[in-house]
TORBATOR-643638 format. One record per residue (C-alpha): residue in one letter; x, y, z. Coordinates in steps of 0.1 Angstrom, whole numbers, plus 5000, padded with zeros to 4 digits. Layout:
N
AXYZ
...
END
This chain:
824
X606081246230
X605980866232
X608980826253
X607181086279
X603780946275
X605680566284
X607280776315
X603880896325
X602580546324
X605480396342
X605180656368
X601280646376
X601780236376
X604480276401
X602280526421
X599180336419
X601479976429
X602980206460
X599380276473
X597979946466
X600879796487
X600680096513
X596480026520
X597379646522
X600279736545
X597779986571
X594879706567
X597679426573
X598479626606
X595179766614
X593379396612
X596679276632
X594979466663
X591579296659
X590879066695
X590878736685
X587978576707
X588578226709
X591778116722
X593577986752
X596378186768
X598578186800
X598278496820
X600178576853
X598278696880
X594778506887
X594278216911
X592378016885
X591477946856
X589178196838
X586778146810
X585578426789
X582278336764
X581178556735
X577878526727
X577278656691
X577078976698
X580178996715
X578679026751
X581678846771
X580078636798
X582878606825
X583278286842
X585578316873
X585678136909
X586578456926
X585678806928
X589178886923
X589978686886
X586078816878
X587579186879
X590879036860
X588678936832
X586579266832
X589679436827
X591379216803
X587779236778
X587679626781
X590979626769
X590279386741
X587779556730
X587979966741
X592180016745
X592080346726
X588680486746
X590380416782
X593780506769
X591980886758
X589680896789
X592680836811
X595181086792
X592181366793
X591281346830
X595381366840
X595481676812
X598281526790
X596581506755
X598481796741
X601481526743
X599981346711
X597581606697
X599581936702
X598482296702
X594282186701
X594682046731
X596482276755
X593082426765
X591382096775
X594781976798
X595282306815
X592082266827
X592181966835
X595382046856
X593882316875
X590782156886
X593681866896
X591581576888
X594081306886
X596181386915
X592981346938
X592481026922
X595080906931
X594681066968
X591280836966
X593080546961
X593780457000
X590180537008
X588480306993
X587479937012
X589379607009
X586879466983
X586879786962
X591079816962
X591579456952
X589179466928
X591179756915
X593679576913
X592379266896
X591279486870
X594479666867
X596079366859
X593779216836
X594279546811
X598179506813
X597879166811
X596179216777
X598879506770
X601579246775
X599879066751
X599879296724
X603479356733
X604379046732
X602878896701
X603079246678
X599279266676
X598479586655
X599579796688
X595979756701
X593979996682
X594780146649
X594180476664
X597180426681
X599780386647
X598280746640
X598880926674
X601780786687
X602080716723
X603880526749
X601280296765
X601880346805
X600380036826
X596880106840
X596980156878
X593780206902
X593880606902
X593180566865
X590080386873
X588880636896
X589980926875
X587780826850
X584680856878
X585781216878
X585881226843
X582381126840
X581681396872
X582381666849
X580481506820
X577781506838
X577181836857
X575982146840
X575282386874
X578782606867
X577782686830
X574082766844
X575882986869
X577783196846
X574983246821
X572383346846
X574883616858
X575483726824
X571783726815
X571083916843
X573884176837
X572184216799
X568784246810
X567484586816
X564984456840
X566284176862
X562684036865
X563083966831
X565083666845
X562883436856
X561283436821
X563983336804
X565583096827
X562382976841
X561682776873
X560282426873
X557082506886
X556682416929
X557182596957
X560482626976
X562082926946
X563183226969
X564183516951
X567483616940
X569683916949
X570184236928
X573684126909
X575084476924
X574984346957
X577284086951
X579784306944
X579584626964
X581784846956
X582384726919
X581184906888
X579484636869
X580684876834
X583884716837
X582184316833
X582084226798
X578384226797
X577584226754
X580784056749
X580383726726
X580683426740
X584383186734
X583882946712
X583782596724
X586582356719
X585682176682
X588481896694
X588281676723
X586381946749
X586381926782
X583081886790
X580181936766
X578282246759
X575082366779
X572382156775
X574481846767
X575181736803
X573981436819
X569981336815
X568181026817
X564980806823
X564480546853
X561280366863
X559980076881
X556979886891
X556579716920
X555279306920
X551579496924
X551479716890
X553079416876
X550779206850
X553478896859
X553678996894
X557279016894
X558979376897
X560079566864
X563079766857
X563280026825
X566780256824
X568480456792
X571180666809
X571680926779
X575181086770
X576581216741
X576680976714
X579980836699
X581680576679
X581980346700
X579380406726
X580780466759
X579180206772
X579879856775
X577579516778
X579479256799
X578578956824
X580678886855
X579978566879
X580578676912
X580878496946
X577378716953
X575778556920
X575778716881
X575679046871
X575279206839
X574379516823
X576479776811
X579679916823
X582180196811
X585680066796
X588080156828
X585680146858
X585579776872
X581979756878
X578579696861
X577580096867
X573579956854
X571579626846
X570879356875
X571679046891
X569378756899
X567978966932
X568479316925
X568079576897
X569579926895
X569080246873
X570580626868
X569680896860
X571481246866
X569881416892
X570681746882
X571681776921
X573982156927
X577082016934
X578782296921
X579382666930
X581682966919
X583083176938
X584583566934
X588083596953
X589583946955
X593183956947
X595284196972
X595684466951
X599184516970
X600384096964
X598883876935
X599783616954
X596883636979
X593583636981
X590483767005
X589283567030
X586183587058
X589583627082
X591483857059
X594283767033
X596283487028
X598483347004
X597083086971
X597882756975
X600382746943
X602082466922
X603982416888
X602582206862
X604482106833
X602182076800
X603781886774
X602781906735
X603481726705
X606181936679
X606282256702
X608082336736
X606082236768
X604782516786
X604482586830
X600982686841
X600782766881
X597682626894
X596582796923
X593882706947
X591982876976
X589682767005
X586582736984
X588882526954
X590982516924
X590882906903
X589882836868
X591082976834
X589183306824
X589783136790
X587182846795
X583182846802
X583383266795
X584683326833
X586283626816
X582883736810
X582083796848
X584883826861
X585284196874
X588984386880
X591184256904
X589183936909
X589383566901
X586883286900
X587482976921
X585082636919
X583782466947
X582282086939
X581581776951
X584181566929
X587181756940
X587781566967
X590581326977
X588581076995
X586781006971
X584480646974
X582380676948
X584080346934
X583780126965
X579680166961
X579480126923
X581479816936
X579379736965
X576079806943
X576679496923
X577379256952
X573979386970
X571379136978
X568379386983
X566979756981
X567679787017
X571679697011
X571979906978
X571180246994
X572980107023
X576480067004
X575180356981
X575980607007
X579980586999
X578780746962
X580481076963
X580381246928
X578681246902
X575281246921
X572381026905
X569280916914
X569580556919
X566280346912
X566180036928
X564379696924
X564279356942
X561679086944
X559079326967
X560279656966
X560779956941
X562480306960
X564580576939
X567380726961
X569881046954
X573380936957
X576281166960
X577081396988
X574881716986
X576982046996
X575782207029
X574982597024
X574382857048
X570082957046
X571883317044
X574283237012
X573783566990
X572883396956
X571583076973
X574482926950
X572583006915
X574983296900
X578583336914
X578983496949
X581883646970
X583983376985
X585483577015
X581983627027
X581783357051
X577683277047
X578583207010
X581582937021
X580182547020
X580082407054
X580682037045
X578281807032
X574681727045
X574381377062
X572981097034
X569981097055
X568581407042
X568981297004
X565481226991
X564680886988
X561180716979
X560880396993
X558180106986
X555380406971
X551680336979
X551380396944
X553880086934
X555780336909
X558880536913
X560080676881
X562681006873
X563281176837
X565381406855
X562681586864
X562381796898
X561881556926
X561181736958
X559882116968
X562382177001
X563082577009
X567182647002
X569782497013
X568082137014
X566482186982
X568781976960
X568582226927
X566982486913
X567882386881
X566382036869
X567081886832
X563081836828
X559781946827
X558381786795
X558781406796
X557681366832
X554681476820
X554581186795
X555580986814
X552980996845
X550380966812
X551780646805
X552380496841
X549180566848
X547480476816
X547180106829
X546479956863
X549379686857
X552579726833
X554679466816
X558179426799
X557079556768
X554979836781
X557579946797
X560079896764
X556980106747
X557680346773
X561680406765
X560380436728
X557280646734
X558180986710
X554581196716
X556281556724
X554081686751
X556082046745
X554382006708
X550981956723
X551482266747
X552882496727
X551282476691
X547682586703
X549582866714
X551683036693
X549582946662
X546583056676
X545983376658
X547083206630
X545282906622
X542283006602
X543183306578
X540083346554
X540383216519
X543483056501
X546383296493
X547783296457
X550382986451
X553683076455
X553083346482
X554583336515
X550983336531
X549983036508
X553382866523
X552782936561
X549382796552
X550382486542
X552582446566
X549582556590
X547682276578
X549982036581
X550582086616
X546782156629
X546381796625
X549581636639
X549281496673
X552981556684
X554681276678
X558281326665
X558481026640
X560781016619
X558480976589
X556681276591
X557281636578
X555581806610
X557981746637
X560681946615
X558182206605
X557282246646
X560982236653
X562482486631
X559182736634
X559982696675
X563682746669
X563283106649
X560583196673
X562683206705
X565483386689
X563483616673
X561883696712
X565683716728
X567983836699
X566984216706
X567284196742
X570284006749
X572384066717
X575483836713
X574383636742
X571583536725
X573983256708
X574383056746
X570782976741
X571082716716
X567682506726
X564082576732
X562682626765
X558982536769
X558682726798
X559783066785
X557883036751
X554782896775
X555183216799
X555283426768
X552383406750
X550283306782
X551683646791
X552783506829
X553583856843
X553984076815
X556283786800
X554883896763
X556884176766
X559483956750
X557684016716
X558384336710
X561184446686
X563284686709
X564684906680
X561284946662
X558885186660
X555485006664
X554484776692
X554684416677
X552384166693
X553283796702
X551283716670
X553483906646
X556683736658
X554983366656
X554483506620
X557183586612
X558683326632
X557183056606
X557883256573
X562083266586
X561582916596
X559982816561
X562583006542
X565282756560
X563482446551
X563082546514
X567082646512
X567982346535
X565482076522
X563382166494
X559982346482
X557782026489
X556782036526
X554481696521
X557981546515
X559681686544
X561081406569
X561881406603
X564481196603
X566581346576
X567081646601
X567481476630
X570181246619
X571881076651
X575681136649
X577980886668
X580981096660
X584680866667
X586181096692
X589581196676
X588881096640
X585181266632
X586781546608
X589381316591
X588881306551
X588380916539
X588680806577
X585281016584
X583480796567
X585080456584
X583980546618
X581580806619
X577880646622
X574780806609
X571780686615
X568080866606
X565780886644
X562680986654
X562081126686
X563381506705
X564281696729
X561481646750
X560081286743
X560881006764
X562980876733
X565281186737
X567381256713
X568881616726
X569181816694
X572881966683
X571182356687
X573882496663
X575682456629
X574482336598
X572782026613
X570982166642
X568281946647
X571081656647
X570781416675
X573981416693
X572481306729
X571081066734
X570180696751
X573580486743
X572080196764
X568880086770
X567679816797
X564679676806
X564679406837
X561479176845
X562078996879
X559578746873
X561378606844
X564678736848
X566378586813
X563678776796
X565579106804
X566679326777
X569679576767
X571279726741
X574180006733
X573980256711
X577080116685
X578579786691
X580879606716
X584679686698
X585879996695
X587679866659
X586380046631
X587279726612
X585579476635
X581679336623
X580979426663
X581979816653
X578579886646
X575879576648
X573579686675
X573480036666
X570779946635
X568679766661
X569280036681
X567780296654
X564980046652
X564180026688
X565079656693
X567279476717
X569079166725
X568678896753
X570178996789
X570178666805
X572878526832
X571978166815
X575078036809
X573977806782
X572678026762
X575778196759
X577377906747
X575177776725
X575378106704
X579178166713
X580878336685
X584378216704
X585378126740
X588878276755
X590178106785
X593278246808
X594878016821
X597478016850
X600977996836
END
């Protein structure tokens, strides 16, 4: 028994020595591949001498004397700092992650393959202007000059991410820059995900009516109505369209593009010098996205021949996509513009391999695409494209839910273009002197479209960027639900000239401002969307810009963090209103004793979604069970697509906006149940969740322990021990519809988890210009192991930011190291 018991002992020693000297091993190599920031190094391929400044928070200030080594040191700092995030961006938008993640991924790359992404980019390449292409290339070189490096001198491969996926690392050329524009395209566009479900809902609904309750209009003139689904497809028996089918599930790993609801939003505003307390024009921008570890964005500073510029930019795009120079300031926001249409083709019954047209059939435009995946054999996918664009899997955004018989579904949108110049004006934007030249240079944007807001020394203007698709006045579903695409009235017919995007130039009022709101009331086809990402915060937000005659830098930062819910105020009054005042106490320990308490509670809360309180989670979950207890009878399975609350439907419901309160009666009961009997019962299902999810004591209850921001590492989120390396959780106040969004998660165990939301913040004063202010979401490295991991993303929880000066002193006299390139 001894002898075994010394075995024992000898063998957990050995076991316990083999995994000390393994951990010191993987942090040996792991800490191998952390940037060292202060050093000198010879680099081929600049003209001069470039010198690179931390300041301590890592913001590289990059001193150059041309454009051209500017771009080289923009590139070489991403890489530093983001390898593993361009190295994934790039590998997803040319649909080869399967080749390091295998099976999970085949999905996401064929895809990617069939809308063709990458091969356009590179297609784009040749169309964009001198200036753009060598900056390009700068910037090309400066990442492979930094891969050499880590080459050459063995450094920890770059990331650590990259000893657990193991991967040749191919040079970065110019179409991966621009690929990863089209990347963010289809990050940021929701309008094909809007089409299918609107078809679907209206195939479910026994009264099509029903429809505009449900997916409601922003308010404004300009809405015409929409066609009977039948009559889209004459001929067609709508039986044999999945209608109650569920939905697919999403991709957990790496999806292609995020869920509904989860696309691109954002706030903008500006004041001109005359609503300006220091008579000098202000700036306020928080492009939101969905948050990660590390943020996808960027803070760098470039000196240019044109002057500095700095603000924040996205690891493999060579530009400053936000911030400011000394003359000119920029936002964006997505402007929610349709740049995106689907499109039934009829397959000849009598050759799959052609397809209807307005001229009668003729053949797909078919090629082979090899997918390759890690530990299995690669598979061949035939992508095949028609006039109106690329066919897409039935297997991805439920296209196998409408499709009918004999038909596929093709995509028509902006970003599937090969001329693609959207990278010459992100270029051009920085080098711009004044409003004038900005929208002037901003007319090469292509895709994705945002509303660019704009500020110089006099003048504040917003202006849509991004070609806006030219439909026929006659188009059959006026592009809102999938249409026939050999009906030539349906077909786009180019682009409308740049001219007719909206633009609002020096206001009388001295304010242009967008929360992704609707922006103009134009009659189809000039009238940019039906569908906008916002009818709340605008509402806020014209409160606050007109609250005071003049605004400042910090009314303006007050305004980014403002979390007043105006959907809170709105919508409380009404669905509690038969429910506030009940009569005398009910017994403890009753349901009736709970929703009063819970009443109580909430009849004196203003709206504000701090993270503090217990009301904003008692609002939130009573709102949630509400709207699914109004749609789960009617729509059944489809129910599950809508994940978040819509003001406008519950608002048309109990104001009973034509016969809308017809929503509150149980289908499959007996009795007639009145709007107040579901907000009832509503409450009690929502207060039965909160006492299983968070406990008995509502007084206790906080916000913030709900809605829990989530910056989720991309590939390692799920990974036991790792998890809790790179993941980042932080407690937030603020919603879905305050100005301090933070979009909710709508599904799973953490619903009311933030997982949207403002990963960089800016705030520009042109009166004192080194009094600006930014931050990101995370931190500047994308090294789980670095300090500059995670440093700004507590300040950002806290609503504070750093300095956004182009004062080169300043920079040094807090530099936490200074790299300089030298020529060989």
């Amino acid at each position: 028994m001894a002898r075994l018991f010394r075995w024992l002992l000898r063998l957990t020693t050995a076991l316990l020595i083999l995994s000390l000297l393994g951990f010191v091993l993987v942090r040996h190599l792991a800490l191998r591949s952390l940037p060292e920031y202060d050093k000198t190094r010879a680099v081929a391929g600049i003209t001069a001498d470039i010198e690179i400044i931390r300041d301590n928070n890592a913001v590289p200030h990059i001193m150059a004397l041309s454009d051209r080594d500017a771009f080289f040191g923009l590139g070489y700092v991403h890489a530093q700092d983001r390898l593993w995030q361009m190295m994934l961006m790039r590998r997803t938008a040319q649909g080869r992650l399967s080749e390091i993640f295998g099976q999970r991924t085949v999905r996401t790359d064929t895809l990617l393959r069939r809308l063709d992404l990458y091969p356009l980019a590179v297609s784009s390449v040749q169309h964009q202007d001198p200036r753009t292409l060598d900056a390009l290339e700068a910037y090309s070189a400066g990442v492979n000059a930094r891969i050499q490096e880590i080459n050459t001198d063995a450094l920890g491969r770059g990331a650590p991410e990259f000893f657990l996926f193991d991967s040749a690392m191919a040079p970065w050329q110019p179409a991966d820059s621009i690929a990863i524009v089209k990347l963010m395209a289809l990050q940021l566009t929701g309008h094909l995900r809007e089409e299918v479900l609107r078809f679907r809902t209206a195939l479910t609904l026994d009264d099509e009516r029903r429809l505009s309750d449900i997916l409601p209009d922003i308010p404004g003139d300009g809405v015409a109505a929409l066609p009977d689904v039948a009559s889209l497809l004459p001929g067609v028996d709508l039986d044999t369209i999945p209608r109650y089918a569920a939905s697919e599930a999403e991709d957990p790993f790496l999806p292609p593009s995020p869920r509904r609801g989860l696309s691109g939003a954002s706030n903008a505003w500006a004041a001109a010098p005359g609503r300006s307390a220091s008579r000098g024009s202000l700036l306020a921008n928080d492009p939101h996205l969905g948050l990660t570890a590390p943020a996808i964005w960027y803070l760098a500073r470039m000196e240019l021949q044109s002057g500095g510029v700095i603000g924040g930019s996205i690891p493999g795009i060579p530009a400053i996509m936000v911030g400011r120079s000394e003359k000119l300031g920029w936002g964006l926001t997505s402007s929610y513009l349709d740049d995106q249409d689907l499109f039934f083709e009829e397959v000849n019954p009598d050759d799959p391999e052609q397809y209807r047209t307005p001229t009668g059939w003729k053949r797909f435009q078919t090629r082979k695409s090899i997918i390759d995946i890690d530990d299995a054999q690669p598979i061949t996918i035939t992508l095949r494209f028609t006039e109106n664009g690329p066919v897409l899997p039935g297997s991805q955004f439920n296209i196998d839910k409408i499709t009918p018989p004999g038909h596929v579904v093709s995509l028509g949108w902006t970003a599937l273009s090969g001329e693609d110049t959207s990278m010459s004006a992100a270029v051009g934007l920085m080098m711009a002197s004044d409003v004038p030249e900005a929208i002037e240079t901003s007319r090469n944007f292509v895709a994705p479209s945002q509303n660019l807001t704009l500020v110089d020394a006099d003048t504040v203007a917003m202006k849509l960027v991004g070609h806006m698709p030219k439909r026929d006045p006659n188009h059959q579903s006026l592009g809102r639900m999938p249409a026939p695409g050999w009906v030539a009235q349906n077909r786009w017919q180019g682009v409308l000239p740049y001219s007719s995007n909206p633009a609002f130039i020096a206001p009388e009022g001295g304010i242009v401002g967008n929360t992704n709101n609707k922006v103009i009331d134009r009659p189809f086809p000039n009238h940019v969307s039906f569908d906008w990402g916002d009818s709340q915060r605008v509402q806020r937000w014209r409160t606050l810009m007109q609250g005071r005659k003049v605004h400042t830098r910090d009314s303006f930062i007050e305004g980014q963090l403002d979390t007043v819910s105006t959907a809170a105020r709105t919508l409380l009054p009404l669905i509690g209103r038969d429910l506030w005042y009940t009569g005398e106490s009910a017994p403890e320990g009753t349901p009736e004793r709970r929703r009063q308490q819970a009443l109580a509670l909430l009849a004196d809360w203003n709206g504000e979604m701090n993270e503090h309180m217990p009301e904003p989670l008692l609002y939130s979950a009573w709102l949630r069970f509400l709207q699914q207890r109004l749609i789960r009878d009617d729509l059944g399975p489809l129910a599950e697509e809508y994940t978040h609350i819509e003001p406008l439907f519950i608002e048309r419901v109990f104001r009973n906006v034509d016969g809308a309160a017809g929503w509150c009666d149980i289908i499959r009961s007996a009795r007639i149940e009145s709007c107040s009997d579901i907000s009832r019962l509503a409450l009690d299902d929502a207060l039965v969740w909160i006492d299983e999810t968070y406990g008995t004591q509502l007084e206790s209850l906080r916000w913030g322990d709900a809605h829990v921001a989530i910056h989720k590492h991309t590939v390692l989120a799920d990974t036991p021990i790792l998890r809790s390396i790179v993941n980042i959780r932080q407690n937030t106040s603020g919603g879905d519809f305050t100005l301090l969004r933070g979009r909710t998660a709508g599904t799973g165990p953490e619903p009311f988890s933030n997982v949207h939301s403002a990963a960089y913040r800016g705030v520009y004063d042109f009166a004192d210009p080194d009094s600006s202010v930014f931050i990101t979401s995370t931190g500047q490295s994308g090294h789980p192991l670095s300090r500059h991991y995670d440093d700004l993303g507590q300040l950002w929880r806290r609503g504070e930011y750093i300095p956004m000066s182009l004062d080169i002193d300043l920079a040094r006299a807090a530099a936490t190291g200074i790299t300089r390139l030298v020529k060989p």
